[in-house]
ROKE-675358 format. One record per residue (C-alpha): x, y, z. Coordinates in steps of 0.02 Angstrom, whole numbers. Layout:
! ROKE-675358
@x->X, y->Y, z->Z
...
END
This chain:
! ROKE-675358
@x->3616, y->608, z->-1506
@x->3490, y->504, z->-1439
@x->3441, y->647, z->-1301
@x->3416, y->775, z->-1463
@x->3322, y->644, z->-1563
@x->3200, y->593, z->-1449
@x->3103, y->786, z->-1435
@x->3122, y->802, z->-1628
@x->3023, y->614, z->-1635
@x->2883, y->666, z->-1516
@x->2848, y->858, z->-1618
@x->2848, y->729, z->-1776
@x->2724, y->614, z->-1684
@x->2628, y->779, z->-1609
@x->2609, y->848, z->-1823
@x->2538, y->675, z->-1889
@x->2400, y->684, z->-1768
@x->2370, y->858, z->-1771
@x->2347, y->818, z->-1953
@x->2251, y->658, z->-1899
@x->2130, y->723, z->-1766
@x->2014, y->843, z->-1891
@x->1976, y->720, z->-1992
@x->1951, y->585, z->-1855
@x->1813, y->748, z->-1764
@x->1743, y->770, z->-1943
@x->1694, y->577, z->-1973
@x->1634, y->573, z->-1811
@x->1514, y->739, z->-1830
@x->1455, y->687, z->-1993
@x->1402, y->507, z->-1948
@x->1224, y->476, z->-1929
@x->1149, y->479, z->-1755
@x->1055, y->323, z->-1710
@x->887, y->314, z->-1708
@x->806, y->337, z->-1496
@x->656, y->215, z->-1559
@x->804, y->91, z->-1612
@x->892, y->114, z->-1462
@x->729, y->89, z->-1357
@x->706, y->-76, z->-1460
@x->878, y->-158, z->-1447
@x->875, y->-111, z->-1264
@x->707, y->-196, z->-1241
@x->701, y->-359, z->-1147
@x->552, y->-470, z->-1157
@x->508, y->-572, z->-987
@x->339, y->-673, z->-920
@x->294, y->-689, z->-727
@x->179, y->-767, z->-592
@x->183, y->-725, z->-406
@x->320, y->-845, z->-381
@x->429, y->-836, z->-543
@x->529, y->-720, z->-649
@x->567, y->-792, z->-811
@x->632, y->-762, z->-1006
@x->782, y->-620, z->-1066
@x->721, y->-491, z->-953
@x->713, y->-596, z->-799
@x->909, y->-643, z->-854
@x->932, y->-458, z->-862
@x->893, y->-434, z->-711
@x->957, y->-561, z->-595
@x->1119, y->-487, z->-693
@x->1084, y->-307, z->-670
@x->1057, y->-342, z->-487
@x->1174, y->-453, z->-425
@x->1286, y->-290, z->-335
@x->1163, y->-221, z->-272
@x->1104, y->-205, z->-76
@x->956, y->-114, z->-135
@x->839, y->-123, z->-279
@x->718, y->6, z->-283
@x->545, y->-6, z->-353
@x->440, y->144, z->-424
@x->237, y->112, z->-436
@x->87, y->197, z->-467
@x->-24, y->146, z->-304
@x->-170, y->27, z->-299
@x->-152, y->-93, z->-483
@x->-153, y->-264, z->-485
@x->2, y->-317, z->-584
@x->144, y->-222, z->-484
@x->122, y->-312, z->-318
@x->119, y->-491, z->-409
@x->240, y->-441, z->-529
@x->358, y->-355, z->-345
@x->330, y->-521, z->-278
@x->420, y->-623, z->-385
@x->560, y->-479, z->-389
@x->579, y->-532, z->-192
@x->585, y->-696, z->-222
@x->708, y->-686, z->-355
@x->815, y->-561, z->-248
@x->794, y->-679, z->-102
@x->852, y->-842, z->-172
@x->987, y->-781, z->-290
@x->1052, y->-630, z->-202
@x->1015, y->-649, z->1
@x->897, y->-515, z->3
@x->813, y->-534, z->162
@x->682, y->-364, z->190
@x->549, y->-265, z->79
@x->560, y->-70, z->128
@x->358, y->-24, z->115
@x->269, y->156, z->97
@x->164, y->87, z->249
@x->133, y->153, z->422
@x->271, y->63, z->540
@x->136, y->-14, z->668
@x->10, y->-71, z->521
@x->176, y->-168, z->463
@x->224, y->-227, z->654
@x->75, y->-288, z->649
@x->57, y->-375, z->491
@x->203, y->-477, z->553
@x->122, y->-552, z->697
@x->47, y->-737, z->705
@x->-80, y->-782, z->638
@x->-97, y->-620, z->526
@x->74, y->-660, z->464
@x->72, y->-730, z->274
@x->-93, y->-737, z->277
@x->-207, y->-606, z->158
@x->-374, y->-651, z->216
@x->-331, y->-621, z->388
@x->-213, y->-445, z->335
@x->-379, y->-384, z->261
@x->-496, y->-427, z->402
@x->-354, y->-333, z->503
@x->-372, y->-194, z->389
@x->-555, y->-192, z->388
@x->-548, y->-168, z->570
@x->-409, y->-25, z->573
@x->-464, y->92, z->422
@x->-311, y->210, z->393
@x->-183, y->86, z->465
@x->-148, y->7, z->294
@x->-110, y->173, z->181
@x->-123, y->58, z->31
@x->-250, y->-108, z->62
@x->-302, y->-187, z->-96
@x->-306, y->-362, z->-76
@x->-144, y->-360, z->-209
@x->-53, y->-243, z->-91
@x->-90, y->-353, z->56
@x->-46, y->-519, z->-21
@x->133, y->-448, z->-76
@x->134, y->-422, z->123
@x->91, y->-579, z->166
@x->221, y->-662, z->32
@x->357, y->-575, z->101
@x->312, y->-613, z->266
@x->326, y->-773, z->231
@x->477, y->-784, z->130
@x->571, y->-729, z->271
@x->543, y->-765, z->453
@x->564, y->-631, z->585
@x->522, y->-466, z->643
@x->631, y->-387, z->500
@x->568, y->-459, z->359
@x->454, y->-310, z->312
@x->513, y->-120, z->348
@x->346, y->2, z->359
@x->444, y->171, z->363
@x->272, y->288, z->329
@x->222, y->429, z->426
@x->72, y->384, z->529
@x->-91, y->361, z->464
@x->-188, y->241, z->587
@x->-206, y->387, z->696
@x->-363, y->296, z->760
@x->-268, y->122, z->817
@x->-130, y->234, z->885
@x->-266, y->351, z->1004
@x->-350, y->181, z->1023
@x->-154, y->101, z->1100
@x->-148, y->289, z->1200
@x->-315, y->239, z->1301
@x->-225, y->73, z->1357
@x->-64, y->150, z->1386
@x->-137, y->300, z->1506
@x->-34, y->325, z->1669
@x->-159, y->394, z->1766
@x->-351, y->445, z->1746
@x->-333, y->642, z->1678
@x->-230, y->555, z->1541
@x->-341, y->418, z->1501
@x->-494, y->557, z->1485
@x->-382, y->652, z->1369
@x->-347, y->500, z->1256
@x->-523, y->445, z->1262
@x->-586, y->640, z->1198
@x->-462, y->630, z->1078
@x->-514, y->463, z->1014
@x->-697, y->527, z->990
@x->-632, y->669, z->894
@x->-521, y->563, z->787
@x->-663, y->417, z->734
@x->-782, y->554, z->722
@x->-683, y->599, z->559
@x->-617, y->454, z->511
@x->-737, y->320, z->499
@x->-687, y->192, z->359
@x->-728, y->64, z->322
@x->-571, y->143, z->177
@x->-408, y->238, z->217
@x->-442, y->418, z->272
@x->-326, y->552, z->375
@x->-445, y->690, z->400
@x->-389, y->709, z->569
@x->-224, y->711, z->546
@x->-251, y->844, z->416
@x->-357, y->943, z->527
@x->-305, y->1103, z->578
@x->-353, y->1094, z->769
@x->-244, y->924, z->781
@x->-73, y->990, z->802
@x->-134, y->1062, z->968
@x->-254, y->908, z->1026
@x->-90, y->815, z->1008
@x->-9, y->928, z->1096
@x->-123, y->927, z->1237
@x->-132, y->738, z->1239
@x->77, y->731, z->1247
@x->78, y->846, z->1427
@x->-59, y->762, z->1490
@x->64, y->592, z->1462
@x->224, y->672, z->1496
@x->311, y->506, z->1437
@x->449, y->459, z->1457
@x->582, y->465, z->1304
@x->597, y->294, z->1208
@x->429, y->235, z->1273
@x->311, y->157, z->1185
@x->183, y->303, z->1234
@x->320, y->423, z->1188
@x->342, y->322, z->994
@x->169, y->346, z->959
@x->131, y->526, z->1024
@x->298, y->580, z->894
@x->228, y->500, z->763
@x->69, y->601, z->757
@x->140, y->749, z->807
@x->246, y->716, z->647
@x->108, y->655, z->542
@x->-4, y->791, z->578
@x->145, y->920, z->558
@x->163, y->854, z->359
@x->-14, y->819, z->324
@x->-51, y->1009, z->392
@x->94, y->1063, z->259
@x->-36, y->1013, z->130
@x->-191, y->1087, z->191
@x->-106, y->1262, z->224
@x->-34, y->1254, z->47
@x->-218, y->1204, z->-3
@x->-270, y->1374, z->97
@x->-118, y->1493, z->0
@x->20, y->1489, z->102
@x->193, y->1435, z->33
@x->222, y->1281, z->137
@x->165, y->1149, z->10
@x->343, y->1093, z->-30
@x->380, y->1034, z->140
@x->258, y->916, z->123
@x->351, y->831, z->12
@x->533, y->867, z->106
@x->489, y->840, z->281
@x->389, y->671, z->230
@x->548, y->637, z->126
@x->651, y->672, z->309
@x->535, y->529, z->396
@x->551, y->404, z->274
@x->729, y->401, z->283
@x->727, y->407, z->483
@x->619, y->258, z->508
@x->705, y->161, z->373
@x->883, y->223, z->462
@x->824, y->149, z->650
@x->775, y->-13, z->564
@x->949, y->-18, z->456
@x->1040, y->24, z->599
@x->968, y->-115, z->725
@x->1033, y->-235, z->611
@x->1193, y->-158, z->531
@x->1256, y->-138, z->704
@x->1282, y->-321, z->711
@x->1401, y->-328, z->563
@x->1288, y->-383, z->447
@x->1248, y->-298, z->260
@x->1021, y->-301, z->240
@x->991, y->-317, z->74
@x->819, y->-244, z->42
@x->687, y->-226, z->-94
@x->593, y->-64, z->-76
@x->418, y->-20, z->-150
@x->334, y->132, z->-143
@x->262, y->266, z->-250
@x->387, y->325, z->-392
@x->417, y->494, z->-350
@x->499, y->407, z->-180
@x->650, y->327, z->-268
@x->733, y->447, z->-371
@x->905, y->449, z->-366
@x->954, y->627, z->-354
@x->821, y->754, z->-334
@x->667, y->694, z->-362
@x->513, y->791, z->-478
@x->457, y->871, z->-332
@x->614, y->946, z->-280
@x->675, y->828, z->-133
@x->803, y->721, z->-110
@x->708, y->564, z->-65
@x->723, y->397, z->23
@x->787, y->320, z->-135
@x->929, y->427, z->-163
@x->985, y->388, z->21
@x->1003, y->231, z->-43
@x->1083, y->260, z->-178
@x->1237, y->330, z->-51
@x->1213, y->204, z->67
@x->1236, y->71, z->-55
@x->1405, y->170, z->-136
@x->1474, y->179, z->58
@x->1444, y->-5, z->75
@x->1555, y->-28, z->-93
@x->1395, y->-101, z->-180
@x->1257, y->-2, z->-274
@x->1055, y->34, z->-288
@x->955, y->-28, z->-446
@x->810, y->64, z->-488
@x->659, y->3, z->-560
@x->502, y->123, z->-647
@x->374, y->7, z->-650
@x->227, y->46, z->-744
@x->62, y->-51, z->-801
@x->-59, y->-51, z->-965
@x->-239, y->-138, z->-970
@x->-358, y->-126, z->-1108
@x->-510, y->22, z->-1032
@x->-385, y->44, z->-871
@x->-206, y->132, z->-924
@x->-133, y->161, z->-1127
@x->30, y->273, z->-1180
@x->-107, y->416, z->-1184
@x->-107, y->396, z->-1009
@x->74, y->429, z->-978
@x->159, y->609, z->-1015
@x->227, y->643, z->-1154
@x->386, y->686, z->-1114
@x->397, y->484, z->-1059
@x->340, y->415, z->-1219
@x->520, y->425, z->-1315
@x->600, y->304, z->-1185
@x->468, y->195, z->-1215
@x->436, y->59, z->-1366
@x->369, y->140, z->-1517
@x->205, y->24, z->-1501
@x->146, y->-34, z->-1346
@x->206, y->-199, z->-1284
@x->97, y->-360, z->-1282
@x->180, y->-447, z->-1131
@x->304, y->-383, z->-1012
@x->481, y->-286, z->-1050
@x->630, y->-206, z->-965
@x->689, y->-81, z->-1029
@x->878, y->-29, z->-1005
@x->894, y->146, z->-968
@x->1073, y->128, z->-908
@x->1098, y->105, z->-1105
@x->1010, y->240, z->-1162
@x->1103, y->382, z->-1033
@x->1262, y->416, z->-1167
@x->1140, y->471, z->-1294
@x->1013, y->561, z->-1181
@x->1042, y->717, z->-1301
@x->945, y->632, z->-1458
@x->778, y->587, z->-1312
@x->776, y->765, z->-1247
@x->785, y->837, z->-1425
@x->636, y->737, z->-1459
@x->507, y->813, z->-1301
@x->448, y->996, z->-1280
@x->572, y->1127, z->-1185
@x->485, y->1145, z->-1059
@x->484, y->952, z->-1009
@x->660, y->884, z->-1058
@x->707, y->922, z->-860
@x->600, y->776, z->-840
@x->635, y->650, z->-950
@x->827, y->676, z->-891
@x->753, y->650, z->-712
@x->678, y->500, z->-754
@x->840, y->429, z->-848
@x->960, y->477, z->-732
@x->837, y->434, z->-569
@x->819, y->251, z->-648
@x->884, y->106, z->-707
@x->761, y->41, z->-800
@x->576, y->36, z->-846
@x->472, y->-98, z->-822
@x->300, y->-107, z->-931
@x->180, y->-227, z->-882
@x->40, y->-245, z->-1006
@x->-133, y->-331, z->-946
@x->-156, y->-258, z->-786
@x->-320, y->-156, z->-710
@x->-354, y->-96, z->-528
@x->-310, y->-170, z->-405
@x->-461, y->-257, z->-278
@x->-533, y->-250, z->-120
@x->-626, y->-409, z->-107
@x->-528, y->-494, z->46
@x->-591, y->-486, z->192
@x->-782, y->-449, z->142
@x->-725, y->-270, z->111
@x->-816, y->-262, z->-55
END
């Protein structure tokens, strides 16, 4: 009896919610949505910084939202004043509370080895001066940029406190390296030539590549690496790749500028580098055992997880995996600024504006976009067609937004450079 009963119980228990379930889908599709702008709102968190402190509900947030993670990646726009003070205390809050012990920069890797060495190391005045010297070493030199360098340089002692994982831009301190490095006299003349050539072009005193981007350098490198013949893993050999490499991606850019259909390797063969230089530093370490925990800052478009805007699968989505193989995880930060005359909503696309606060923010907020993915269908309903690939990009790529009101551009006073 029991046996019989028992399939007669469950086709009872299968009617009642049979009968159940329509009305349960019903309620559901008639209650009222909630409102994005509310969601935006209770999302929000207020915080205040310095250079050396993160502090209020946001700053909570954070430390909380990041305390898994190996990597937390920040998204700029280039050359403002707020995001390298406001990525400063970041790093120091990911140093003391969560043993991070490296910044990842969008730098060239010898401006950065460089940076590092006594007595330019945690100094700014003495960065700039550098920098005034070596125009094109330092991709991004305001004296904001350059102080973040020298706080995190002296945060953390060592040659692996700061990662510069750029292609190479100081193609004149490299050619100038070349003319030391010569093994024999033909060499030397050839490094010396292509020297001239390069500071004929390139003659500060700001960051310019118009060598690299020239069309006859491919071949003058070229020239310069059989007149070398260096030896693989040599310093000489580490410097010719690198502007063989450079020149390769910058050229992407002028032949898409000229009509050919090149321009988006530009943006996946740059994409390739980043994560190559960043993998030889990560391994050199990992090797040992050991887990780096890093903070990484560079240009927005850089950290996507996922593809990125401009179709590639960038650094910050290798980071993303790396972080998931290492049983930890990647936190994403899409920093940007507002300054009365400098940067407004206006300024920002609209397709952005419905992740935002309805009214732009007096003082400094987090936004939780981790919240806001479930009901990504009432932000794309608000934004054109055309654009909702974008705003999903952004919400999926991210973690959160970070708005931080008050800022303007960034300087170039340091170092008597202005």
């Amino acid at each position: 009896m029991t046996r019989a009963f028992r399939p007669m119980a469950l086709l009872c228990a299968f009617a009642a919610l049979a009968q159940w379930a329509p009305a349960q889908t019903t309620a559901a599709q008639t209650a009222t949505p909630p409102d994005p702008s509310t969601l935006v709102s209770r999302n929000s968190h207020p915080f205040s910084y310095t250079s050396t402190t993160l502090e209020g509900s946001g700053a909570e947030f954070l430390r909380a939202q990041t305390a898994r993670s190996q990597f937390v990646l920040l998204g700029e726009e280039h050359m403002d004043h707020a995001i390298p003070i406001f990525s400063a205390a970041l790093y120091r809050m990911l140093h003391d509370r969560h043993g991070f012990r490296h910044v990842v920069v969008e730098q060239d890797p010898v401006a950065i080895d460089e940076a590092l060495q006594p007595p330019r190391r945690g100094d700014a005045e003495r960065l700039a001066l550098h920098a005034r010297r070596n125009p094109g070493l330092f991709e991004f030199d305001s004296d904001e940029d350059l102080t973040f360098l020298a706080v995190a340089g002296s945060i953390e002692q060592g040659p692996d406190a700061i990662w510069g994982v750029e292609q190479t831009t100081g193609a004149v301190r490299y050619l100038e390296e070349l003319v030391a490095l010569a093994p024999n006299d033909a060499a030397r003349d050839e490094a010396k030539r292509t020297l001239a050539a390069a500071k004929a072009v390139d003659t500060g005193p700001t960051y310019s590549v118009h060598w690299l981007i020239d069309a006859r350098t491919p071949a003058a490198v070229d020239s310069l690496r059989q007149a070398f013949a260096a030896t693989p893993g040599s310093r000489a050999d580490y410097l010719l790749s690198n502007l063989a490499k450079s020149s390769e991606i910058f050229g992407y850019y002028r032949r898409a500028e000229a009509g050919e259909f090149v321009g988006l390797y530009n943006n996946t063969v740059r994409e390739e580098v980043l994560k190559k230089h960043f993998l030889t530093r990560y391994r050199a370490i990992a090797k040992d055992g050991k887990l780096p925990k890093a903070l990484f800052k560079f240009g927005a478009n850089h950290l996507y997880r996922g593809k990125n805007p401009t179709q590639a699968f960038p650094i910050g989505n290798l980071a993303h995996e790396l972080a998931i193989v290492n049983d930890m995880d990647a936190y994403g930060l899409f920093v940007i600024m507002l300054g009365e005359g400098y940067a407004s909503y206006d300024d920002y696309p609209a397709w952005m504006r419905p992740l935002l606060p309805m009214n732009a923010p007096q003082n400094p907020v987090v936004i939780d976009l981790r919240a806001l993915r479930p009901y990504q269908r009432l932000f794309r309903q608000q934004v054109e067609a055309a654009q909702q690939w974008e705003l999903q990009c952004l919400l999926h790529g991210y973690d959160a937004i970070v708005i931080l009101p008050g800022s303007k551009p960034a300087s170039r006073k340091l170092g008597g450079r202005e």
